[in-house]
C-alpha positions in Angstrom: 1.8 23.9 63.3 4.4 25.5 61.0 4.0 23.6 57.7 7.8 24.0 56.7 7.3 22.2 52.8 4.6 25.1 52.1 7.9 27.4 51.6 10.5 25.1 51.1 9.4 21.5 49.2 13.5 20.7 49.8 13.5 20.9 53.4 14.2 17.2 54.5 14.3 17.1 58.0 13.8 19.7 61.0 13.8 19.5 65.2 10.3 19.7 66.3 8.9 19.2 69.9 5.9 16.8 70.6 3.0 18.7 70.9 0.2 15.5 71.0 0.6 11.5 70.9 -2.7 10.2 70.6 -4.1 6.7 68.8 -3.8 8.4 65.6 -0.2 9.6 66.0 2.4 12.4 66.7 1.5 16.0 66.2 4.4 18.5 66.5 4.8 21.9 66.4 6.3 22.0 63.1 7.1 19.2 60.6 8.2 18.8 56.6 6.3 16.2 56.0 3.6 16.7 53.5 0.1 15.0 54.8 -1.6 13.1 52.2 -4.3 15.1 50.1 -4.8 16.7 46.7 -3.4 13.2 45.1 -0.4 13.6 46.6 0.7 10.5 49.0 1.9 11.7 52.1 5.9 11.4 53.2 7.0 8.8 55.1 10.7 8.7 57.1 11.8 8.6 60.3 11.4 10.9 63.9 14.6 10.3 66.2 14.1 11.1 69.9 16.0 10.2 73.1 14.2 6.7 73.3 15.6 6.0 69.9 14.2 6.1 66.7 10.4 5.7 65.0 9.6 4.2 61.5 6.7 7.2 60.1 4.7 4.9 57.6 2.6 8.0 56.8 1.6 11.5 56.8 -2.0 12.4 57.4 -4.1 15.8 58.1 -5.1 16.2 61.2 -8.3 18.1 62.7 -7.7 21.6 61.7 -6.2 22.7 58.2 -2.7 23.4 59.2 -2.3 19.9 61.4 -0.4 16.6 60.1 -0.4 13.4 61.9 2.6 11.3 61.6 1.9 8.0 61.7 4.5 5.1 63.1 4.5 1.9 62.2 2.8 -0.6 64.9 5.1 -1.2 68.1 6.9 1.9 68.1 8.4 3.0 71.1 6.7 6.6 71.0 8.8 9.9 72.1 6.8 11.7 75.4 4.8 14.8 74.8 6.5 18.0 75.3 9.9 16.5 74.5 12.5 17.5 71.5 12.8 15.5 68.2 14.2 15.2 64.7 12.0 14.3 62.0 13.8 13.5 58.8 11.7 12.9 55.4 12.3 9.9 52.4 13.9 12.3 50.3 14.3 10.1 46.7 10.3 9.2 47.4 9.2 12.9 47.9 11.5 14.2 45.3 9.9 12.0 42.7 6.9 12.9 44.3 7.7 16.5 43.3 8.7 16.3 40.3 5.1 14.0 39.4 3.1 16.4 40.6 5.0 19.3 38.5 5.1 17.4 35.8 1.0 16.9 36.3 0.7 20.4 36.1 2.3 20.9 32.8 -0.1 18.1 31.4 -3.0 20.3 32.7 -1.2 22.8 30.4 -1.2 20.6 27.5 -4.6 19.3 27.3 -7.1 21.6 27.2 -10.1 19.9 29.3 -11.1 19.8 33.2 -9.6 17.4 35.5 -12.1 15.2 37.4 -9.5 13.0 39.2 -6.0 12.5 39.9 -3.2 10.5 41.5 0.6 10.8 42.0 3.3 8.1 42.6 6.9 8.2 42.5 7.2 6.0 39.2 4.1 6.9 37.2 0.8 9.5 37.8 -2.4 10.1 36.3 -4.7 12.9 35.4 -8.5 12.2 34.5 -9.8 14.7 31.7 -13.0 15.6 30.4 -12.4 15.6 26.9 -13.5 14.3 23.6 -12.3 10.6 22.7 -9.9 11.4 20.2 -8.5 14.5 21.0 -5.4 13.2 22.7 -2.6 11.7 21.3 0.0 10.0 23.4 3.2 10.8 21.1 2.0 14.3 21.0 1.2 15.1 25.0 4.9 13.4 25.6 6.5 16.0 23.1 4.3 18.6 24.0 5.2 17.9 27.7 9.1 17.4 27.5 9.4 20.9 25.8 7.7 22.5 28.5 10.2 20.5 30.7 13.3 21.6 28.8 12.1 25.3 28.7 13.2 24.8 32.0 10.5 27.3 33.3 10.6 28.5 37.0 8.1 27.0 39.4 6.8 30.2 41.9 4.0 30.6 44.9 2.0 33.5 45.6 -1.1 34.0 47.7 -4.7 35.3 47.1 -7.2 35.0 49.5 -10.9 33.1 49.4 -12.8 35.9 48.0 -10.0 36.8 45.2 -10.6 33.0 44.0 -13.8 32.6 44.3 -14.1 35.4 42.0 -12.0 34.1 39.6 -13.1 30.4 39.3 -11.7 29.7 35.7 -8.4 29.2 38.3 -9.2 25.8 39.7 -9.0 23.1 37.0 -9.7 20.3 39.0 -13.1 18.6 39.7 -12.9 16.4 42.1 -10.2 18.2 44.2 -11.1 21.2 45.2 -8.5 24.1 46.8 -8.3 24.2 50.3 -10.3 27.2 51.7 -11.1 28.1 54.6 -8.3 29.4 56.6 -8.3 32.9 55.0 -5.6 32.6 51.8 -4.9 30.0 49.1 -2.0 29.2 47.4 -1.2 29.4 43.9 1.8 27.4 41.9 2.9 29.6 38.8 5.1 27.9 36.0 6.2 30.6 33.9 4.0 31.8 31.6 2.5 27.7 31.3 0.5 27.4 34.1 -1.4 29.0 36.9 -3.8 27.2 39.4 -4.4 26.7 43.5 -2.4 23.8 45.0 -1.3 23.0 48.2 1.4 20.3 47.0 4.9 20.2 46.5 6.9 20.9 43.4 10.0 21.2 42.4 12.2 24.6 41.9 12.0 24.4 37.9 10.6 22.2 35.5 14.1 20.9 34.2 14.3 19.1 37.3 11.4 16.9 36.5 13.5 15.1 33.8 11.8 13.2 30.9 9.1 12.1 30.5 6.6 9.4 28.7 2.7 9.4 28.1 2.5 5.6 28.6 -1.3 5.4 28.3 -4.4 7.3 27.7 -7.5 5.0 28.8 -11.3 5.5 28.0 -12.7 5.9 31.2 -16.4 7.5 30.4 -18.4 9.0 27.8 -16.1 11.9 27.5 -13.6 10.6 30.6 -10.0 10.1 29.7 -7.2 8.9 31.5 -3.8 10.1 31.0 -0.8 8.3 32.5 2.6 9.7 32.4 5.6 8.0 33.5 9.3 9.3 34.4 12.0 8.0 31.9 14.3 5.6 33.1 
């Protein structure tokens, strides 16, 4: 399956032909919808075909590591296998989704401990740290985080393959999330000069996209576990 968002997060729909329809869902032969995974909820939208036109509640990986599952909602009348469709993303959700999970990188940036967990939404996100209790200051992260934001720094991908990042593990900042390996390369998101790490996600194209930003929260979550919520301004 040809994975369109891995080159082009602003791709919002595509014609795609029905390769499966199964309990689970549609599998096509190329999509934009990002499948859920890495804290990242997967799109939702619609797929037209000549029977008319299916509600896609979700977007979920399939068997191998390139396959996504669209999922209708219940009662759909589901397009025949082999036959030619449009698929069409929620573009306001996963641009908000985007600029969340760019904006999560820059606060891996910012505060200088691993992640052990994670979760994006269109409104608000959070990153888990391992770091001391009173090493973060919410006033401080949002400044901290809206000057990387205005820097207006350039968001790039480039590849390495399993063995480069295996050697290199100081790369991989997350915990509880580890890269997706497997298949031979991994992709890396560079900001700049702010940020380098594997992720399969979606960002945007610079970090003056994201817009502002608040730290609304910063809970105790563990000995040495802090949770660090950031919302978009209104």
């Amino acid at each position: 399956m040809e994975l369109i968002f891995r080159r082009d997060a602003y791709a919002a729909r595509t014609g795609a032909t029905v390769t499966a329809v199964e309990e689970r869902g549609i599998t096509l032969d190329r999509t934009v919808f990002y499948a859920a995974g890495g804290g990242q909820p997967g799109d939702t939208g619609v797929l037209r075909h000549d029977g008319g036109e299916v509600r896609l509640a979700e977007a979920v990986k399939g068997d191998g590591p390139d396959s996504v599952i669209h999922v209708p909602e219940p009662g759909s009348a589901l397009p025949a296998v082999g036959s030619s469709v449009e698929v069409e993303i929620d573009w306001d959700r996963r641009f908000a989704h985007m600029r969340m999970h760019t904006c999560l990188h820059l606060l891996c940036a910012v505060v200088p401990g691993a992640v052990t967990g994670g979760q994006i939404g269109a409104d608000k996100s959070r990153l888990d740290f391992n770091v001391p209790s009173a090493s973060l200051d919410k006033e401080e992260l949002t400044a901290a985080l809206n000057r990387l934001i205005e820097g207006d720094h350039p968001v790039s991908y480039r590849w390495i393959d399993d063995a480069e990042l295996e050697a290199k593990p100081d790369l991989v900042r997350t915990m509880s999330v580890k890269p997706p390996t497997g298949s031979g390369q991994v992709r890396l998101v560079e900001i700049g000069d702010v940020d380098l790490q594997p992720c399969g996600g979606t960002h945007v194209a610079r970090t003056g996209e994201i817009g502002r930003v608040e730290v609304v929260k910063i809970e105790n979550k563990g000995k040495q576990n802090r949770r660090v919520v950031v919302a978009l301004a209104p």
